[in-house]
PDB file of N, CA, C and O in Angstrom:
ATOM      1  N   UNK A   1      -1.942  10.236 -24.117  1.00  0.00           N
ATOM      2  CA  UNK A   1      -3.035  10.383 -23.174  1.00  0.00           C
ATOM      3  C   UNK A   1      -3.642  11.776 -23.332  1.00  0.00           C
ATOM      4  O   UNK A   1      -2.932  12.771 -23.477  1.00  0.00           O
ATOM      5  N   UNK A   2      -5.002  11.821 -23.298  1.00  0.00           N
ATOM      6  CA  UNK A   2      -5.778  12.854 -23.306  1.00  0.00           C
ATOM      7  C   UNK A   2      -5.577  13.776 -21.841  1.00  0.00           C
ATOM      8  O   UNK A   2      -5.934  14.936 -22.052  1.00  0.00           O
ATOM      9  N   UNK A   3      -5.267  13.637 -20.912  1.00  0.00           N
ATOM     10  CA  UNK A   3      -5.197  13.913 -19.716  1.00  0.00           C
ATOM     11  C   UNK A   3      -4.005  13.773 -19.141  1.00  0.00           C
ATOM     12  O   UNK A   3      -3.535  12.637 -19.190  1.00  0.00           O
ATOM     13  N   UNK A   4      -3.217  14.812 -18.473  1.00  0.00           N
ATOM     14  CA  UNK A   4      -2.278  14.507 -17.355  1.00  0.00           C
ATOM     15  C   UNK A   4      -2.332  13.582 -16.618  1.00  0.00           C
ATOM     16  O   UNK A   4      -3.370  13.312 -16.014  1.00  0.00           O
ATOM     17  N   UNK A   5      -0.774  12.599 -16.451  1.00  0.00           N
ATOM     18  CA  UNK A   5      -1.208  11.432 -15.471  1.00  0.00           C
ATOM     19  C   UNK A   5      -1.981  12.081 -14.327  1.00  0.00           C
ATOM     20  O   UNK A   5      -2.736  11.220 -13.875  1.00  0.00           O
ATOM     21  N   UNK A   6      -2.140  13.419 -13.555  1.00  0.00           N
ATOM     22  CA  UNK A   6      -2.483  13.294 -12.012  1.00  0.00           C
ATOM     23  C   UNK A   6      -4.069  13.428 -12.666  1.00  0.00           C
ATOM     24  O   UNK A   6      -4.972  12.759 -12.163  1.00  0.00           O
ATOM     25  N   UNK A   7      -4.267  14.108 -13.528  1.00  0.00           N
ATOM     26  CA  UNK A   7      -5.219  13.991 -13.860  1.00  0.00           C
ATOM     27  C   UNK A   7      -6.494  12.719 -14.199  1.00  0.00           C
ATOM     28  O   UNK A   7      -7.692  12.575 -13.957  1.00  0.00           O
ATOM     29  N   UNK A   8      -5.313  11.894 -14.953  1.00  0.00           N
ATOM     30  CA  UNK A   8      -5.533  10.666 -15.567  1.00  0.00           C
ATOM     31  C   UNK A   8      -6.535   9.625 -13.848  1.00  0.00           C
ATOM     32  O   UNK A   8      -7.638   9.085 -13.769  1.00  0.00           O
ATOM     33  N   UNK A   9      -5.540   9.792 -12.957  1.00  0.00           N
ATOM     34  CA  UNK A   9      -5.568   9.249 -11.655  1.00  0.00           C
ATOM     35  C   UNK A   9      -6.954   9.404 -11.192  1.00  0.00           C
ATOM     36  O   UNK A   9      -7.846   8.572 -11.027  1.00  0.00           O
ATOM     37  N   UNK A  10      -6.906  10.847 -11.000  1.00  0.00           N
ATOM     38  CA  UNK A  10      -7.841  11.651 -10.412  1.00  0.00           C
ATOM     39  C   UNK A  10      -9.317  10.999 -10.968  1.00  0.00           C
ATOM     40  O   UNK A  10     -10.085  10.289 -10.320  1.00  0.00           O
ATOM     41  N   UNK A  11      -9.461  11.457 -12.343  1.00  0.00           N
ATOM     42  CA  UNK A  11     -10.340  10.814 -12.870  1.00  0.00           C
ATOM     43  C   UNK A  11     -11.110   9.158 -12.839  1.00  0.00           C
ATOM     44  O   UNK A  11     -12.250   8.742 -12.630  1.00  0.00           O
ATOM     45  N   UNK A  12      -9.824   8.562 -13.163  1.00  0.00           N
ATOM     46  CA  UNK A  12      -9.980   7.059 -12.707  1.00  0.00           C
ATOM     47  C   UNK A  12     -10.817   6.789 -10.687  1.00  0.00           C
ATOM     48  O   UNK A  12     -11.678   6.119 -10.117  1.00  0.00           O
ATOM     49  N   UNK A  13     -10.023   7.600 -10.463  1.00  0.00           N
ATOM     50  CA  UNK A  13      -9.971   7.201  -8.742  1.00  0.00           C
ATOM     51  C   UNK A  13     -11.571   7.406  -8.958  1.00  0.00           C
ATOM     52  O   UNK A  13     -12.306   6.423  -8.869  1.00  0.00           O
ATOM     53  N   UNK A  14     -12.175   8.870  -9.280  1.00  0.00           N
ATOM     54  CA  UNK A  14     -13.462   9.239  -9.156  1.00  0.00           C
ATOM     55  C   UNK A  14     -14.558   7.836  -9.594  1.00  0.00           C
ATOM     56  O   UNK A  14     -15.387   7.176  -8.967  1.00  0.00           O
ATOM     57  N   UNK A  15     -13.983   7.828 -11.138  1.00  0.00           N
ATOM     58  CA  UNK A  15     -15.043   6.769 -11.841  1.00  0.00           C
ATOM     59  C   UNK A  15     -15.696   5.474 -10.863  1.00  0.00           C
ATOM     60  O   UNK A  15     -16.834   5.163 -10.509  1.00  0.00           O
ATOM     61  N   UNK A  16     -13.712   4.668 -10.544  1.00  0.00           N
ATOM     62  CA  UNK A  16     -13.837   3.751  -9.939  1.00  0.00           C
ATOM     63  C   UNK A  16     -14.651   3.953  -8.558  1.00  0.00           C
ATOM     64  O   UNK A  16     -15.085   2.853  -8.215  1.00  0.00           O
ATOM     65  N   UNK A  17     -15.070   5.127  -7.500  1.00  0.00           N
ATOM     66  CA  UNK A  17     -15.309   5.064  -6.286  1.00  0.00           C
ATOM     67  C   UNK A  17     -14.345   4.760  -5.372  1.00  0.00           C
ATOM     68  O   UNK A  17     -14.739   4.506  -4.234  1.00  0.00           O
ATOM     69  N   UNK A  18     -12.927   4.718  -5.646  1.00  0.00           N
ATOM     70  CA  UNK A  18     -11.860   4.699  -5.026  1.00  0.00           C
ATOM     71  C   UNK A  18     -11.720   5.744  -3.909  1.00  0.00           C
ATOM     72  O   UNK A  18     -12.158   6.887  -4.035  1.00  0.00           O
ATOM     73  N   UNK A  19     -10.948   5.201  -2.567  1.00  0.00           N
ATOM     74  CA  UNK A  19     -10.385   6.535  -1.795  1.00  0.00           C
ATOM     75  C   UNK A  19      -8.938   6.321  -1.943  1.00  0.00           C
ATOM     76  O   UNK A  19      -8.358   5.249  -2.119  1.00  0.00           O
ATOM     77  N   UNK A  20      -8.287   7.870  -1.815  1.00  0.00           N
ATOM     78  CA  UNK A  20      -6.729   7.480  -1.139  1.00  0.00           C
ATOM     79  C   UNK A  20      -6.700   7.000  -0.008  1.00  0.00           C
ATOM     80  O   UNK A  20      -7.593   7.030   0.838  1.00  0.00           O
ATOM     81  N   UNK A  21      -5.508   6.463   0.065  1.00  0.00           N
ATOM     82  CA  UNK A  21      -4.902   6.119   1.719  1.00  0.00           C
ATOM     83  C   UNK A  21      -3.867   6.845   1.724  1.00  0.00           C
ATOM     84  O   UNK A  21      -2.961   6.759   0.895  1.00  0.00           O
ATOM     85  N   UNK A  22      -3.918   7.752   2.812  1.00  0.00           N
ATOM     86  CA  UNK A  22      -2.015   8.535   3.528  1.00  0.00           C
ATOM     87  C   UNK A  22      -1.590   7.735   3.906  1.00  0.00           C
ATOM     88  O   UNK A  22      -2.144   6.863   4.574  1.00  0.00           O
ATOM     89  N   UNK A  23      -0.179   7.813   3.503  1.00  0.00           N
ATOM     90  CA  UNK A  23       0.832   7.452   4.285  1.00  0.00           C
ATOM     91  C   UNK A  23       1.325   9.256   5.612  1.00  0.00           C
ATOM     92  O   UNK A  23       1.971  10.296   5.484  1.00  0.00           O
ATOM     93  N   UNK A  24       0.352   8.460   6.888  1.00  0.00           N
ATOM     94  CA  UNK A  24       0.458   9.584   7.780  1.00  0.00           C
ATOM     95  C   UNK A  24       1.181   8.785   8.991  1.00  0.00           C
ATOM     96  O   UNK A  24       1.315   7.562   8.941  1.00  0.00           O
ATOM     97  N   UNK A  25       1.551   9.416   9.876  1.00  0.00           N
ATOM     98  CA  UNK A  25       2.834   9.350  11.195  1.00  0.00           C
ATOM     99  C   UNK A  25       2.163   7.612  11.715  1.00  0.00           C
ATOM    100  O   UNK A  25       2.997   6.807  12.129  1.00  0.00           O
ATOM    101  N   UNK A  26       0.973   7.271  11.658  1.00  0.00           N
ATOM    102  CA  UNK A  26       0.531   5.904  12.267  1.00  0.00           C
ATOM    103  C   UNK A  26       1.222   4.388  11.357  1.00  0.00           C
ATOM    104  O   UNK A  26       1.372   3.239  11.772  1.00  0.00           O
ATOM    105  N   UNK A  27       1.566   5.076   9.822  1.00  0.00           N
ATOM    106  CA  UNK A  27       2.033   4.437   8.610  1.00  0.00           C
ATOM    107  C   UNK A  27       3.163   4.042   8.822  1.00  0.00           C
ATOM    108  O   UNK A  27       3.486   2.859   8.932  1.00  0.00           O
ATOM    109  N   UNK A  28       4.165   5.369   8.932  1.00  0.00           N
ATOM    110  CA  UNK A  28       5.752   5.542   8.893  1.00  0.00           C
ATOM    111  C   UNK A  28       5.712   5.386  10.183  1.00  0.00           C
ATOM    112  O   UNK A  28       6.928   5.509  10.331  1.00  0.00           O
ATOM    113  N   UNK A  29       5.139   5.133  11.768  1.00  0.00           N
ATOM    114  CA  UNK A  29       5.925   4.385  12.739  1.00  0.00           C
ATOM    115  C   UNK A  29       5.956   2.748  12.561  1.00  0.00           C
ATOM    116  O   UNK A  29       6.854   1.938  12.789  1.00  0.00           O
ATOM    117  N   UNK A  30       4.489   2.571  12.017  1.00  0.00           N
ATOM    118  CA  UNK A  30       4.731   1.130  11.964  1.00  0.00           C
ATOM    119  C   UNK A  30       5.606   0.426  10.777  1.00  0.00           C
ATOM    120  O   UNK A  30       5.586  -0.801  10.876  1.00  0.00           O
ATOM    121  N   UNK A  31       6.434   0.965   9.585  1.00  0.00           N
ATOM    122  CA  UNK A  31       6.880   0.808   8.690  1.00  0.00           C
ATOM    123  C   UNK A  31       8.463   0.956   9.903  1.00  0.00           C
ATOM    124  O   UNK A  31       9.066  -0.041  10.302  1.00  0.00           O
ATOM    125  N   UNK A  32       8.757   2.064  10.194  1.00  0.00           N
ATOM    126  CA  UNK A  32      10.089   1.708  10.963  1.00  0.00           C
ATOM    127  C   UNK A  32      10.366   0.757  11.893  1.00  0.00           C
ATOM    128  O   UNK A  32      11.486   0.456  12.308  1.00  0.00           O
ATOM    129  N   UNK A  33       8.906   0.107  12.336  1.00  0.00           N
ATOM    130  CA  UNK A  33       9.051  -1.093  13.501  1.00  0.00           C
ATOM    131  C   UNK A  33       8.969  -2.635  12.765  1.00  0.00           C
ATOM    132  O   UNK A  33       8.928  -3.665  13.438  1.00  0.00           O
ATOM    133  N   UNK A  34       8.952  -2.619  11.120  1.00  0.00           N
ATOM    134  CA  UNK A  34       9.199  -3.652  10.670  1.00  0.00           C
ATOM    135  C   UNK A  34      10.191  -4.437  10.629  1.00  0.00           C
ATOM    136  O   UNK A  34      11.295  -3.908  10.760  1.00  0.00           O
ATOM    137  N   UNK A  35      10.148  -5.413  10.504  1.00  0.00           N
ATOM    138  CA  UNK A  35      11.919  -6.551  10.382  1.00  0.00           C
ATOM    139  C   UNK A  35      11.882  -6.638   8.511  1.00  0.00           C
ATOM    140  O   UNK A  35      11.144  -6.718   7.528  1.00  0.00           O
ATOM    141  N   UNK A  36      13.152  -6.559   8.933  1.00  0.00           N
ATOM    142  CA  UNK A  36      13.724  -6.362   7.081  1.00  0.00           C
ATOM    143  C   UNK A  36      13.451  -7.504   6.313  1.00  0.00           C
ATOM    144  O   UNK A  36      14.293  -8.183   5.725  1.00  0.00           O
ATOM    145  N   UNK A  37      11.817  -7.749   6.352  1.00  0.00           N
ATOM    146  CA  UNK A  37      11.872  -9.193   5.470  1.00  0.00           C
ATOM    147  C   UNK A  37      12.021  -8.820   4.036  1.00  0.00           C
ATOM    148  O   UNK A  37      12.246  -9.698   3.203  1.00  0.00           O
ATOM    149  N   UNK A  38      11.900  -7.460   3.671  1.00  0.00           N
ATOM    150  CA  UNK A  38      11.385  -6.642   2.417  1.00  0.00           C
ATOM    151  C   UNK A  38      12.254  -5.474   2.024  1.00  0.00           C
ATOM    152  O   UNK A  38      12.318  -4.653   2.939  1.00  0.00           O
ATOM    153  N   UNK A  39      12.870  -5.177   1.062  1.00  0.00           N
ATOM    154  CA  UNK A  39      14.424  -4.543   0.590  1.00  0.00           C
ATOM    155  C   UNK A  39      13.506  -3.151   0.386  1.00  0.00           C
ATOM    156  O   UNK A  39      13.682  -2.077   0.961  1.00  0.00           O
ATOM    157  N   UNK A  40      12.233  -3.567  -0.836  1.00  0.00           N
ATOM    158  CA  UNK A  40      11.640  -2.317  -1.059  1.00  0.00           C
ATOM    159  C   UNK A  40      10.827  -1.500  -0.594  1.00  0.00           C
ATOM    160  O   UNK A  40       9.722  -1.907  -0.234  1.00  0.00           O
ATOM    161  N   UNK A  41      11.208  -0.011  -0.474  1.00  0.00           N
ATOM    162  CA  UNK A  41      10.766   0.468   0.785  1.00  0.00           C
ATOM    163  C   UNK A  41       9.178   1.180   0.333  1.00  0.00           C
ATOM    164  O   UNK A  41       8.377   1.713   1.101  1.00  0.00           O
ATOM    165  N   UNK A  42       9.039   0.976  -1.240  1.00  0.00           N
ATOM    166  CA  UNK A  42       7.155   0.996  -1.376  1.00  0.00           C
ATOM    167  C   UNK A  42       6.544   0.111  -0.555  1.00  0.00           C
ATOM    168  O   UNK A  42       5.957   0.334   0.504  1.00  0.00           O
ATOM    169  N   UNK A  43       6.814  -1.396  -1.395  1.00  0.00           N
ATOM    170  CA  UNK A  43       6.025  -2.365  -0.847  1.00  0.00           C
ATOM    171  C   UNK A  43       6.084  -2.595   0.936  1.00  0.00           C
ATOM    172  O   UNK A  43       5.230  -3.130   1.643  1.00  0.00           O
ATOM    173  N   UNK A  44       7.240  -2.063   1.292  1.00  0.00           N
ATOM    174  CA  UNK A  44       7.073  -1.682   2.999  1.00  0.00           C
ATOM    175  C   UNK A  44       5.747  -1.141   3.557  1.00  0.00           C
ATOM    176  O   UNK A  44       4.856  -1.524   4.314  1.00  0.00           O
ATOM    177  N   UNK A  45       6.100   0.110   2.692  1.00  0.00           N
ATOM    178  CA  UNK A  45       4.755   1.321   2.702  1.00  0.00           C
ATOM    179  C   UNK A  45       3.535   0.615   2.788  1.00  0.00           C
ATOM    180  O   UNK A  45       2.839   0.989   3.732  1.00  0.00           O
ATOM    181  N   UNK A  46       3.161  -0.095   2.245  1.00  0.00           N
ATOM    182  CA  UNK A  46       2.104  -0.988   1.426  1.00  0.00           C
ATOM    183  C   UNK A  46       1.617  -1.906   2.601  1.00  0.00           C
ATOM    184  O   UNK A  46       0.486  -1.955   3.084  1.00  0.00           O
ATOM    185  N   UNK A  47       2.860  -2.706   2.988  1.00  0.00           N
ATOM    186  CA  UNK A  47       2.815  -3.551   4.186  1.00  0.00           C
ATOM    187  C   UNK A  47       2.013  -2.611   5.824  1.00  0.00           C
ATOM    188  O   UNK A  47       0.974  -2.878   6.428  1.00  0.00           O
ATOM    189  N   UNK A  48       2.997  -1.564   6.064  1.00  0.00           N
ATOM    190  CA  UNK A  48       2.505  -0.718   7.304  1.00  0.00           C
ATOM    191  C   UNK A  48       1.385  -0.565   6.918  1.00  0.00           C
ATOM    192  O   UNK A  48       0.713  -1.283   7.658  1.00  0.00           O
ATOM    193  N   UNK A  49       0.413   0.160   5.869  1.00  0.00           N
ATOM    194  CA  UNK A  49      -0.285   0.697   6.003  1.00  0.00           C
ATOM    195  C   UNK A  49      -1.438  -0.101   5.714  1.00  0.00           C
ATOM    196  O   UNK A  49      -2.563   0.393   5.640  1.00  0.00           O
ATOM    197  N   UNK A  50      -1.191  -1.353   5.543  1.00  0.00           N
ATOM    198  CA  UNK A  50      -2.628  -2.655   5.454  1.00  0.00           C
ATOM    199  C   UNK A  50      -2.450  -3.315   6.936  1.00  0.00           C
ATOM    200  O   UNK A  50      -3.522  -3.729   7.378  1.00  0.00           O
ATOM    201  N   UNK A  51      -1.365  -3.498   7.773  1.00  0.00           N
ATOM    202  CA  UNK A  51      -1.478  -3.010   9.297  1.00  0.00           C
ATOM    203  C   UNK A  51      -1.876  -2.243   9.678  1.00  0.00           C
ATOM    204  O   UNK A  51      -2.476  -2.498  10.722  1.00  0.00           O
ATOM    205  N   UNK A  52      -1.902  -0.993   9.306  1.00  0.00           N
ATOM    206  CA  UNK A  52      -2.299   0.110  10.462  1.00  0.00           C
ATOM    207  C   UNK A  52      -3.918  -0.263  10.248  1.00  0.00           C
ATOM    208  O   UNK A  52      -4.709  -0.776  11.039  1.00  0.00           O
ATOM    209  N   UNK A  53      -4.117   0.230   8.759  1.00  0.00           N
ATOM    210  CA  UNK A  53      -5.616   0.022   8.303  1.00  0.00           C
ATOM    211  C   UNK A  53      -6.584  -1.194   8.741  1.00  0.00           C
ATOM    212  O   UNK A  53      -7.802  -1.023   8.796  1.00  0.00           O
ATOM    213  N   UNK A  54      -6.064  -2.257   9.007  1.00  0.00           N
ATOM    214  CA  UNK A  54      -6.761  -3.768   8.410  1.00  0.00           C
ATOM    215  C   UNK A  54      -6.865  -4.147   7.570  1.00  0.00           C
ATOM    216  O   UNK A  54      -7.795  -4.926   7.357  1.00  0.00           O
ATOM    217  N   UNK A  55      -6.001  -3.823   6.650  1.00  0.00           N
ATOM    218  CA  UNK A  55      -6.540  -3.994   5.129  1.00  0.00           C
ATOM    219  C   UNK A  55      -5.578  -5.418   4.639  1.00  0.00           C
ATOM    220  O   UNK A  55      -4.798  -5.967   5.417  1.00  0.00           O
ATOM    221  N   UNK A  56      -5.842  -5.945   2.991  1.00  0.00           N
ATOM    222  CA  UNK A  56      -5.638  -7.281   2.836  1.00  0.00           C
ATOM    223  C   UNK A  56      -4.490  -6.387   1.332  1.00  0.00           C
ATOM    224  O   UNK A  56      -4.812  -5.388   0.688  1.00  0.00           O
ATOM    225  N   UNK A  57      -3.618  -6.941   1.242  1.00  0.00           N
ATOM    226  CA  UNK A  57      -3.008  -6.661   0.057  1.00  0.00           C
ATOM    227  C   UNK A  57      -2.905  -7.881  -0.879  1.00  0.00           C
ATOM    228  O   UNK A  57      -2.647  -8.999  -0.434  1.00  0.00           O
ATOM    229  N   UNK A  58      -3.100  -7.652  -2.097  1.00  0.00           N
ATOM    230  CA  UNK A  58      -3.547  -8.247  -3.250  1.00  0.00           C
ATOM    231  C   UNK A  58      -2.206  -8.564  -3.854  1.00  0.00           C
ATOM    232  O   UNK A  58      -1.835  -7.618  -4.548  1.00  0.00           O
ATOM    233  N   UNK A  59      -1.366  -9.541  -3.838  1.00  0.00           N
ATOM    234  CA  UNK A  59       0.423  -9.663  -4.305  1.00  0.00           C
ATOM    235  C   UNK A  59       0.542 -11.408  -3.996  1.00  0.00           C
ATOM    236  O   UNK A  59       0.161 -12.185  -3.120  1.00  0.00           O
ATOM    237  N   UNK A  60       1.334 -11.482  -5.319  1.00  0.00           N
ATOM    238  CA  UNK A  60       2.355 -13.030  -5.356  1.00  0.00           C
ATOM    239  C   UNK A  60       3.208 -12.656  -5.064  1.00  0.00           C
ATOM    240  O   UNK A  60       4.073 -12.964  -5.884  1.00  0.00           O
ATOM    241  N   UNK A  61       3.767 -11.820  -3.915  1.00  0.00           N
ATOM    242  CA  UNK A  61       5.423 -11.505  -3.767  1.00  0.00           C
ATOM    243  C   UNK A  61       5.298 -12.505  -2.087  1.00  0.00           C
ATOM    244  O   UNK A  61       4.499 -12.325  -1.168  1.00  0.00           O
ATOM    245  N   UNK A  62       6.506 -13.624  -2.217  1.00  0.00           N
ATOM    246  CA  UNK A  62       6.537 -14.239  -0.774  1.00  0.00           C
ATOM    247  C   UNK A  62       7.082 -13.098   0.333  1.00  0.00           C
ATOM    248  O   UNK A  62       6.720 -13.136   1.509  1.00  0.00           O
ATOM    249  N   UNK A  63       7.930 -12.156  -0.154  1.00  0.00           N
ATOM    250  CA  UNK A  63       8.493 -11.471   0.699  1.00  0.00           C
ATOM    251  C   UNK A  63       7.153 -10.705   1.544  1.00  0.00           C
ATOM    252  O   UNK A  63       7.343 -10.717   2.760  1.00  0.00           O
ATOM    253  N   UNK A  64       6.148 -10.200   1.220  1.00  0.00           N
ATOM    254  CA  UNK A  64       5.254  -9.496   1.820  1.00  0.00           C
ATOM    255  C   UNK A  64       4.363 -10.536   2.361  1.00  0.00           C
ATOM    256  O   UNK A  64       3.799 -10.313   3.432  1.00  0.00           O
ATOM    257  N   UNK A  65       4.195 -11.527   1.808  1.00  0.00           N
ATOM    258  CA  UNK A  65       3.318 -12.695   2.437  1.00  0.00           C
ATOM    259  C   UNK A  65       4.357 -12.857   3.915  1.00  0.00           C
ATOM    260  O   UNK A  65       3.690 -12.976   4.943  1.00  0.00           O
ATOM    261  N   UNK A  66       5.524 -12.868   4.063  1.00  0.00           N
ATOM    262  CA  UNK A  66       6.199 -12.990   5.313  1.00  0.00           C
ATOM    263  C   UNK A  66       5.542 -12.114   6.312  1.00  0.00           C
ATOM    264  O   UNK A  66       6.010 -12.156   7.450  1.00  0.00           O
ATOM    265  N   UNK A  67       4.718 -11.466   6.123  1.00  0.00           N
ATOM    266  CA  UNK A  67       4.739 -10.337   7.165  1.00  0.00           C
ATOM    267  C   UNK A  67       3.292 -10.227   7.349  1.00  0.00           C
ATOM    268  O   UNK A  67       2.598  -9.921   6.380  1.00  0.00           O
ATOM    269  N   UNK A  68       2.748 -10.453   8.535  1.00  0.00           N
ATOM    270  CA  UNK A  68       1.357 -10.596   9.587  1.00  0.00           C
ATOM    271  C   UNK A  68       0.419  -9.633   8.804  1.00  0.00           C
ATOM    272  O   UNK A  68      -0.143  -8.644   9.274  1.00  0.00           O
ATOM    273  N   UNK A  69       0.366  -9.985   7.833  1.00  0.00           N
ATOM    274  CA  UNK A  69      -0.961  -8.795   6.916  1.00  0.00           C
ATOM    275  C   UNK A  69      -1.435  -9.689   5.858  1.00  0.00           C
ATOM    276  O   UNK A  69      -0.878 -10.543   5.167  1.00  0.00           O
ATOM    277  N   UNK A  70      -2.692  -9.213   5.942  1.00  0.00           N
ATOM    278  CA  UNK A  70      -3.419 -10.666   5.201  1.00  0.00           C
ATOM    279  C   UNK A  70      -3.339 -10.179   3.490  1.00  0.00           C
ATOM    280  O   UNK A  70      -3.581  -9.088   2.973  1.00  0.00           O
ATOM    281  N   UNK A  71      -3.017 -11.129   3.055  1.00  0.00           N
ATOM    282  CA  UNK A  71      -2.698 -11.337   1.799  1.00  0.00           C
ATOM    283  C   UNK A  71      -3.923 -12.165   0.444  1.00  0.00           C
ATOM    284  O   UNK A  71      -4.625 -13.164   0.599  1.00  0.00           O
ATOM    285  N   UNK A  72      -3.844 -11.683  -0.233  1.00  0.00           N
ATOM    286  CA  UNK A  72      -4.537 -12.875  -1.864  1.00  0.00           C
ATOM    287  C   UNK A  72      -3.643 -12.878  -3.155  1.00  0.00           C
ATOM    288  O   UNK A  72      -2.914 -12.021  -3.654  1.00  0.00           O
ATOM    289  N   UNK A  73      -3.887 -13.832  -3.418  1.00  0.00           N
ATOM    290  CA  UNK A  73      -3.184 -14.150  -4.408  1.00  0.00           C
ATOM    291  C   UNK A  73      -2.820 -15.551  -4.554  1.00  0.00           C
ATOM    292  O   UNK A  73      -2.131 -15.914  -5.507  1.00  0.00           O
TER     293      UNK A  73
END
């Protein structure tokens, strides 16, 4: 790679018109008030924070489809 991955990111994020999302204190309370349908504690992350947000997560995993966040795939 011509570029450092953060770099690599950075760049991409720009091109695409992408924003980040934090994982900030509204994330990690609702991630600790989850039921353990889900071992991994990214895709947790992932889960809280398309709750907190409204947002739809894009996954064939049934384990995250278990959980009140709208899903495709």
């Amino acid at each position: 790679m011509p570029l450092t991955p953060s770099a690599t990111v950075a760049t991409r994020r720009d091109w695409l018109g992408l924003e980040t999302l934090p994982f900030d204190e509204s994330s990690a309370a609702c991630d600790a008030d989850l039921p353990p349908l889900h071992r991994d504690p990214v895709d947790r992350g992932l889960v809280s924070q398309a709750m907190v947000y409204g947002l739809t997560i894009v996954t064939p995993d049934p384990e995250i489809r278990a959980y009140p966040v709208p899903t495709i795939w």
